[in-house]
KOLPA-764402 format. One record per residue (C-alpha): residue number from 1; chain; x, y, z. Coordinates in steps of 0.25 Angstrom, whole numbers, plus 5000, padded with zeros to 4 digits. Layout:
! residues N
<pt><num>NUM</num><cadena>A</cadena><px>X</px><py>Y</py><pz>Z</pz></pt>
...
This chain:
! residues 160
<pt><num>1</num><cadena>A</cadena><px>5263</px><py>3959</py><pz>4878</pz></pt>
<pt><num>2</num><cadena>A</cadena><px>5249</px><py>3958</py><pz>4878</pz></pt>
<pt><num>3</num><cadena>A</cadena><px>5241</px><py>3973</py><pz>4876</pz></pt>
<pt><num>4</num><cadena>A</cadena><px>5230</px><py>3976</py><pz>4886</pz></pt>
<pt><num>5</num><cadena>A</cadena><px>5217</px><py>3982</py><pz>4876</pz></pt>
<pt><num>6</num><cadena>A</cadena><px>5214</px><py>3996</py><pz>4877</pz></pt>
<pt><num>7</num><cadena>A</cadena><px>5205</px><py>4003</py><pz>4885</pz></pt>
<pt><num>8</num><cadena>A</cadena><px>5197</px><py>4005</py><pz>4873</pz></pt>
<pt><num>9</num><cadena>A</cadena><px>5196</px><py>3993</py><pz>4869</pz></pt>
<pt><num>10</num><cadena>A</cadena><px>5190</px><py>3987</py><pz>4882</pz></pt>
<pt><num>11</num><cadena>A</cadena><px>5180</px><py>3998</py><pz>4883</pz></pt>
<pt><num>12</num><cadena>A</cadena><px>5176</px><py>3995</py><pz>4870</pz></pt>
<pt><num>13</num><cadena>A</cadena><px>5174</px><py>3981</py><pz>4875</pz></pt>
<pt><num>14</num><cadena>A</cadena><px>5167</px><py>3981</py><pz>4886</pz></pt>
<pt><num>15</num><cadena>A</cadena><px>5157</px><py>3990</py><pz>4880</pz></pt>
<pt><num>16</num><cadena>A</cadena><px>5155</px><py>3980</py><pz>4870</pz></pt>
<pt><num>17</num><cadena>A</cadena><px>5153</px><py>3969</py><pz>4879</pz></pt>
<pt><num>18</num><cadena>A</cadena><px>5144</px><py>3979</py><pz>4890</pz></pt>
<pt><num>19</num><cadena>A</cadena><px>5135</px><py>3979</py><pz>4875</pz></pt>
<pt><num>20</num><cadena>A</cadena><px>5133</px><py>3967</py><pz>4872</pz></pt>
<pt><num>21</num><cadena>A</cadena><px>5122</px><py>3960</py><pz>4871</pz></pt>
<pt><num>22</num><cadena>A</cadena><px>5126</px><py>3949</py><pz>4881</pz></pt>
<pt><num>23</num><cadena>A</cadena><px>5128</px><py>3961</py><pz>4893</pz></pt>
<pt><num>24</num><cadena>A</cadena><px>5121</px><py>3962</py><pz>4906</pz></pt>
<pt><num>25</num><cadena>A</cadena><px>5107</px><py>3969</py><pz>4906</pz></pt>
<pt><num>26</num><cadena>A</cadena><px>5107</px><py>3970</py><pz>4890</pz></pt>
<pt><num>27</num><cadena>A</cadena><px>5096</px><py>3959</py><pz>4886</pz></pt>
<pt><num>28</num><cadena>A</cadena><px>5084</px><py>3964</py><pz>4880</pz></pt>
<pt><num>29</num><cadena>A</cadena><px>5092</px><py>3976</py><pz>4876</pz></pt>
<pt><num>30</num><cadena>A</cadena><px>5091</px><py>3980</py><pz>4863</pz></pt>
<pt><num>31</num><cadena>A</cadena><px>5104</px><py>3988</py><pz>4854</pz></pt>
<pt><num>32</num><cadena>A</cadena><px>5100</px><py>4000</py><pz>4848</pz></pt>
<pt><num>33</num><cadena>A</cadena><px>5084</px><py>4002</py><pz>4853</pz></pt>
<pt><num>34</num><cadena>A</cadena><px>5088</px><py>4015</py><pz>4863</pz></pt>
<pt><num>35</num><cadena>A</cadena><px>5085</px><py>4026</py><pz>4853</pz></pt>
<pt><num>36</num><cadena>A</cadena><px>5069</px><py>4022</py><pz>4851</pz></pt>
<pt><num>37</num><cadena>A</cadena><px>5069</px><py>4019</py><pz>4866</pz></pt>
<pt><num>38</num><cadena>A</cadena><px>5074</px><py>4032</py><pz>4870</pz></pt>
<pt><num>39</num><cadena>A</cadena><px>5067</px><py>4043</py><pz>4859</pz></pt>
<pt><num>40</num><cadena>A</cadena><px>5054</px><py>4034</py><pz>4865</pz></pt>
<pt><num>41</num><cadena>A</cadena><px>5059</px><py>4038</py><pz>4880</pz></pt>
<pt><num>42</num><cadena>A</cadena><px>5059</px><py>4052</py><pz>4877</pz></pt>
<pt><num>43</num><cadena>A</cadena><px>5048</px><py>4053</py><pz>4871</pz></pt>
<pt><num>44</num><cadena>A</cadena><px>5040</px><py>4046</py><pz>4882</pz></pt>
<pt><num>45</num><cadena>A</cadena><px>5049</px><py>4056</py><pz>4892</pz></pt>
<pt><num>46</num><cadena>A</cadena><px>5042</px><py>4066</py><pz>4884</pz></pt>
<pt><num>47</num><cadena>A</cadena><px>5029</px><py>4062</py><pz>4885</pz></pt>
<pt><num>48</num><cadena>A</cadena><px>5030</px><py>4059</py><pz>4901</pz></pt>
<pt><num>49</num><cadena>A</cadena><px>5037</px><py>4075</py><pz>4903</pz></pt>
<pt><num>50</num><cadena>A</cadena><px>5025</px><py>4081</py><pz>4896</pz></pt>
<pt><num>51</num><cadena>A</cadena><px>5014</px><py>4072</py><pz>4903</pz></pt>
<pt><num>52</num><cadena>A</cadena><px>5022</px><py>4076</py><pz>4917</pz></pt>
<pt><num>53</num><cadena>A</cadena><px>5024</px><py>4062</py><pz>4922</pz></pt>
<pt><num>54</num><cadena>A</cadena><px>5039</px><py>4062</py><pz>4927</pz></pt>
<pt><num>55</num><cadena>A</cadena><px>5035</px><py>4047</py><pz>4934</pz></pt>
<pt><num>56</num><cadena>A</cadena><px>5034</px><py>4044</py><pz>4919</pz></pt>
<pt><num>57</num><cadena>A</cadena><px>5047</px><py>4051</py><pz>4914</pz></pt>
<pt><num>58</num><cadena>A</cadena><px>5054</px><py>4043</py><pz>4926</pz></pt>
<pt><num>59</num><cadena>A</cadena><px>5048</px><py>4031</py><pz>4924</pz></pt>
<pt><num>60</num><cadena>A</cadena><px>5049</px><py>4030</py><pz>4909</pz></pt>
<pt><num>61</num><cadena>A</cadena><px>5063</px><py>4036</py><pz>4905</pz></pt>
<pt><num>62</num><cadena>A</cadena><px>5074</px><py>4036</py><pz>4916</pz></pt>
<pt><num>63</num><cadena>A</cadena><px>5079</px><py>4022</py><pz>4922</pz></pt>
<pt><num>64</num><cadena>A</cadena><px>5078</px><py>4020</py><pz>4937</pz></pt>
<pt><num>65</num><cadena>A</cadena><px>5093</px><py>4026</py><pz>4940</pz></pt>
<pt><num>66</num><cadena>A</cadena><px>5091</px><py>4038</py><pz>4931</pz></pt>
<pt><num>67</num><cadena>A</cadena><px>5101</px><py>4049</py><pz>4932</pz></pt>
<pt><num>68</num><cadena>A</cadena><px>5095</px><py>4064</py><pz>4925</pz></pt>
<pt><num>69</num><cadena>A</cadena><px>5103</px><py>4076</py><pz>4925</pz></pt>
<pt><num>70</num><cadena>A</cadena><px>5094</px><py>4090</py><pz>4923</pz></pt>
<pt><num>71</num><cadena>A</cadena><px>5099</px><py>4101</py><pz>4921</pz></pt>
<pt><num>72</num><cadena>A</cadena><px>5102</px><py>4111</py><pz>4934</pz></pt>
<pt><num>73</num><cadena>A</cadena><px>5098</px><py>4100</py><pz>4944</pz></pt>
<pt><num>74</num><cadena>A</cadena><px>5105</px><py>4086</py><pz>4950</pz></pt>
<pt><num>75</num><cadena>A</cadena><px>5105</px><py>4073</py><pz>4944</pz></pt>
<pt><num>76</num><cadena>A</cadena><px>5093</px><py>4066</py><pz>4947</pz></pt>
<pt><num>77</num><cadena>A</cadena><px>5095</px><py>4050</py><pz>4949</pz></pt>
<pt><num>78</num><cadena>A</cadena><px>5085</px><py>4042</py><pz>4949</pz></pt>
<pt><num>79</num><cadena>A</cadena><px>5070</px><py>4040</py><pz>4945</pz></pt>
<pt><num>80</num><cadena>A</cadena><px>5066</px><py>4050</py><pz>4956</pz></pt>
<pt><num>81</num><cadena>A</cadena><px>5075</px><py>4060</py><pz>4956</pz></pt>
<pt><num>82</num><cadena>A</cadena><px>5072</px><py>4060</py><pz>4940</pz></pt>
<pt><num>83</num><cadena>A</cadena><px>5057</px><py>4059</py><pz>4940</pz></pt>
<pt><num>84</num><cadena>A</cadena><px>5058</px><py>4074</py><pz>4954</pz></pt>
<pt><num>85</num><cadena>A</cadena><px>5066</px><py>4080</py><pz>4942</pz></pt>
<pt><num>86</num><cadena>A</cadena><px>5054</px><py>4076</py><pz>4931</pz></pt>
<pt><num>87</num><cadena>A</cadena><px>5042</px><py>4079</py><pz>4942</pz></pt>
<pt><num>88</num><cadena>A</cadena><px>5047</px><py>4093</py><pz>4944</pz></pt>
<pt><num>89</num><cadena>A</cadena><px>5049</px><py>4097</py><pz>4929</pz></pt>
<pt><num>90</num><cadena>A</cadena><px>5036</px><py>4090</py><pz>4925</pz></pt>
<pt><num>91</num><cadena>A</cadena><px>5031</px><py>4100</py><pz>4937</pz></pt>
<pt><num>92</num><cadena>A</cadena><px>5035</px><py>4111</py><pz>4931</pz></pt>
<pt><num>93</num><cadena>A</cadena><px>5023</px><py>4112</py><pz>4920</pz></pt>
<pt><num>94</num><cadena>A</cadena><px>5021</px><py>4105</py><pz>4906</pz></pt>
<pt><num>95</num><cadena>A</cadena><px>5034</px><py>4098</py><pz>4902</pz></pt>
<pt><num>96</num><cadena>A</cadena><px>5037</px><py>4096</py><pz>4888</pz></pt>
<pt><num>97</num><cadena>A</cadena><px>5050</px><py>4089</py><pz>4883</pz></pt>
<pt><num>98</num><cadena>A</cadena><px>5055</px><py>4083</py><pz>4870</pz></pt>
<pt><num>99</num><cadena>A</cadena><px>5067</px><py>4075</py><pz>4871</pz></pt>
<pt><num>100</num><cadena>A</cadena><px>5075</px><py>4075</py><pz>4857</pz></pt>
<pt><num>101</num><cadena>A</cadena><px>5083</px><py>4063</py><pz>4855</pz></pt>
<pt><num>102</num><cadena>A</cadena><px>5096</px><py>4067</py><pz>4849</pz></pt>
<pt><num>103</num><cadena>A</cadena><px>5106</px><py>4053</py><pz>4848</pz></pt>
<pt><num>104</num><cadena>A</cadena><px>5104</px><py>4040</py><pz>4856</pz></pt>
<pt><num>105</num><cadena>A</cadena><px>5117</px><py>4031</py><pz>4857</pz></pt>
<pt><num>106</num><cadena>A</cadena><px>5114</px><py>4017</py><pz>4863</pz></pt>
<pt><num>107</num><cadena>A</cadena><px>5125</px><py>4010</py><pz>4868</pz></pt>
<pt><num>108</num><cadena>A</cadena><px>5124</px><py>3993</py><pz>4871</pz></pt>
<pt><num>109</num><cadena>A</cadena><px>5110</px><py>3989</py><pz>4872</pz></pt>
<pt><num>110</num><cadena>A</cadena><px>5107</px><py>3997</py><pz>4885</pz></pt>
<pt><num>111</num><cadena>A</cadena><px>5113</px><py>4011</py><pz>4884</pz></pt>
<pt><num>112</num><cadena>A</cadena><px>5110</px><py>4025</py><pz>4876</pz></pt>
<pt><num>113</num><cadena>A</cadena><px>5112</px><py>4039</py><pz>4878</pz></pt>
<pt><num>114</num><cadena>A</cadena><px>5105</px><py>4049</py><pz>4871</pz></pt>
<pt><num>115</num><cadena>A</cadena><px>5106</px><py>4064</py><pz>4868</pz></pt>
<pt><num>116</num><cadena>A</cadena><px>5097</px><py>4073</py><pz>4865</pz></pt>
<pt><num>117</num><cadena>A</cadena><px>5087</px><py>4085</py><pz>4865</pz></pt>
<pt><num>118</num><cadena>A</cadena><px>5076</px><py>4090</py><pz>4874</pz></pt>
<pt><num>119</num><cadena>A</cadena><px>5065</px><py>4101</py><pz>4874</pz></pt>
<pt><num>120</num><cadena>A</cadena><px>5058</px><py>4104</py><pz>4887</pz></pt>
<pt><num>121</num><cadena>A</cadena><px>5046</px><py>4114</py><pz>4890</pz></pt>
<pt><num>122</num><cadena>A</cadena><px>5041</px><py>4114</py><pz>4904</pz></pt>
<pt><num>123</num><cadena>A</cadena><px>5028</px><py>4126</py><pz>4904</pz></pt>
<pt><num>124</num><cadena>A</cadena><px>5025</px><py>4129</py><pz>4918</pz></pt>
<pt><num>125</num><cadena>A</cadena><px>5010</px><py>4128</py><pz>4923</pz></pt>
<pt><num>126</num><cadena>A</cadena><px>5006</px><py>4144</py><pz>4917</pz></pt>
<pt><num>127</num><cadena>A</cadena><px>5021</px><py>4146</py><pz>4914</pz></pt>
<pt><num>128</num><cadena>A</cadena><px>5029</px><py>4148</py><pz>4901</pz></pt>
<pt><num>129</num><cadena>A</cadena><px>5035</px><py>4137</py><pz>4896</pz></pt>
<pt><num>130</num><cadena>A</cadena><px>5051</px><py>4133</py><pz>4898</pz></pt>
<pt><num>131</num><cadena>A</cadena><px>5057</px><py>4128</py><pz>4887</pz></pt>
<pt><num>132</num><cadena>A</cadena><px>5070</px><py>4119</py><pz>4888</pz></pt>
<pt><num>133</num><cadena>A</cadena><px>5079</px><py>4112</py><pz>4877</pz></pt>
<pt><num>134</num><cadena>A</cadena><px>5092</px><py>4104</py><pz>4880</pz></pt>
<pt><num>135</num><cadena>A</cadena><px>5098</px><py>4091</py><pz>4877</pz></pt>
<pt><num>136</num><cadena>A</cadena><px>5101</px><py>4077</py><pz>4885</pz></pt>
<pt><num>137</num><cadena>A</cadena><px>5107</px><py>4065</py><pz>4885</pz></pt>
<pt><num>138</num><cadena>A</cadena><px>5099</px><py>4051</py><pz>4893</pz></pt>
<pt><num>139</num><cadena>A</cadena><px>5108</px><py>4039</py><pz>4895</pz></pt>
<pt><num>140</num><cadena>A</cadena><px>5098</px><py>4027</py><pz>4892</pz></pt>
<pt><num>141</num><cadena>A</cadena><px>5100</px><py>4013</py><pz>4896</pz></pt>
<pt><num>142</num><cadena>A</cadena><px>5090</px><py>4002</py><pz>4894</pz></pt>
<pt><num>143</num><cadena>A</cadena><px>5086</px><py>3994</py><pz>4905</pz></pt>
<pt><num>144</num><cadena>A</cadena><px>5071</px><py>3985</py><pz>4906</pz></pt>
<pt><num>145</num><cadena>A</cadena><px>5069</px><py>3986</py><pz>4892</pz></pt>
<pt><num>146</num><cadena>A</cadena><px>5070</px><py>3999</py><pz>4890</pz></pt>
<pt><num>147</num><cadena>A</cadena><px>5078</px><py>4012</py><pz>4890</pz></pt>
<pt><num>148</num><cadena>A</cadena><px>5081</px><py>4023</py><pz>4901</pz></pt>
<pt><num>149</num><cadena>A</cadena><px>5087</px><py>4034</py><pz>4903</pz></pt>
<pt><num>150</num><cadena>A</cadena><px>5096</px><py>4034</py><pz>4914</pz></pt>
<pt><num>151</num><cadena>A</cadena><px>5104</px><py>4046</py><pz>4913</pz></pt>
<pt><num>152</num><cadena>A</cadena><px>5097</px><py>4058</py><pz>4909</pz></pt>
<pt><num>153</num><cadena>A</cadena><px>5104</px><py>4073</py><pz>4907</pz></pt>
<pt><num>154</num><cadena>A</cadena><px>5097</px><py>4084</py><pz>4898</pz></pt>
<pt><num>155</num><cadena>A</cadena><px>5101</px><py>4098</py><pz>4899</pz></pt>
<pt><num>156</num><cadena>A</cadena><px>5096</px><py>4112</py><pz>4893</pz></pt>
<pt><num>157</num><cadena>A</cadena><px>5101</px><py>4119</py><pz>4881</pz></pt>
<pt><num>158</num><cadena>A</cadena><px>5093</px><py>4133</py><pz>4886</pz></pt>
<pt><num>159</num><cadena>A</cadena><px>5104</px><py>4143</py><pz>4892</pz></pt>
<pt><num>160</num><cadena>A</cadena><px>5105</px><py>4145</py><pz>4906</pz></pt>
């Protein structure tokens, strides 16, 4: 009698075969380039929070079907939804934030999550500054040469 492989076993290989290099949409992919690209994401992010421009924070971190997940509001899907959220926070007064990047794991040529830190101070126009720190985690894939993050959630560490 013949046995059947286990479930194991075929997970394990089709994730092998979804990495290879010969798979759909990998070409021009390269293994291993997803920390550089995302520590230079952040700090572009950065710079484009505290020069107010949330058209810039859209159009240079999250891919066109982005999903981020604030803290005390809904989900926002989208490159619109995501750049009202951004438009209203930058709106608030001057923004700073600095994203700590704590571990990136890349899987196949295409896909990485990342965890890590943030510190956020939004000072109202002739208010006291707000001061915020928290953690996250962006799923990145890469698509058109380059990494996005398509699945954002961060949340804050300050009690309630």
């Amino acid at each position: 009698m013949k046995r059947l492989p286990s479930i194991g076993v075929l997970l394990v290989l089709l994730v092998l075969a979804a990495c290879s290099s010969s798979a759909p949409g990998s070409a021009g992919v390269t293994a291993g380039d997803a920390e550089n690209a995302i520590r230079h994401a952040n700090s572009q992010l950065s710079a484009d929070v505290r020069a107010g421009n949330a058209q810039a924070i859209v159009d240079n971190f999250y891919a066109p079907d982005a999903v981020a997940m604030a803290p005390n509001v809904p989900a926002m899907h989208g490159r619109d939804a995501i750049r009202a959220f951004w438009t209203q926070v930058l709106g608030s007064g001057a923004v700073e934030l600095a994203l700590t990047s704590n571990h990136v794991t890349q899987s196949c040529s295409d896909l990485a999550v990342e965890n890590g830190r943030y510190d956020l101070t939004i000072t109202p126009k002739g208010g006291q500054a707000i001061h915020d720190t928290g953690k996250y985690i962006v799923v990145w894939t890469k698509a058109a040469g380059r990494w996005w993050a398509t699945e954002d959630i961060f949340n804050s560490d300050m009690p309630k």
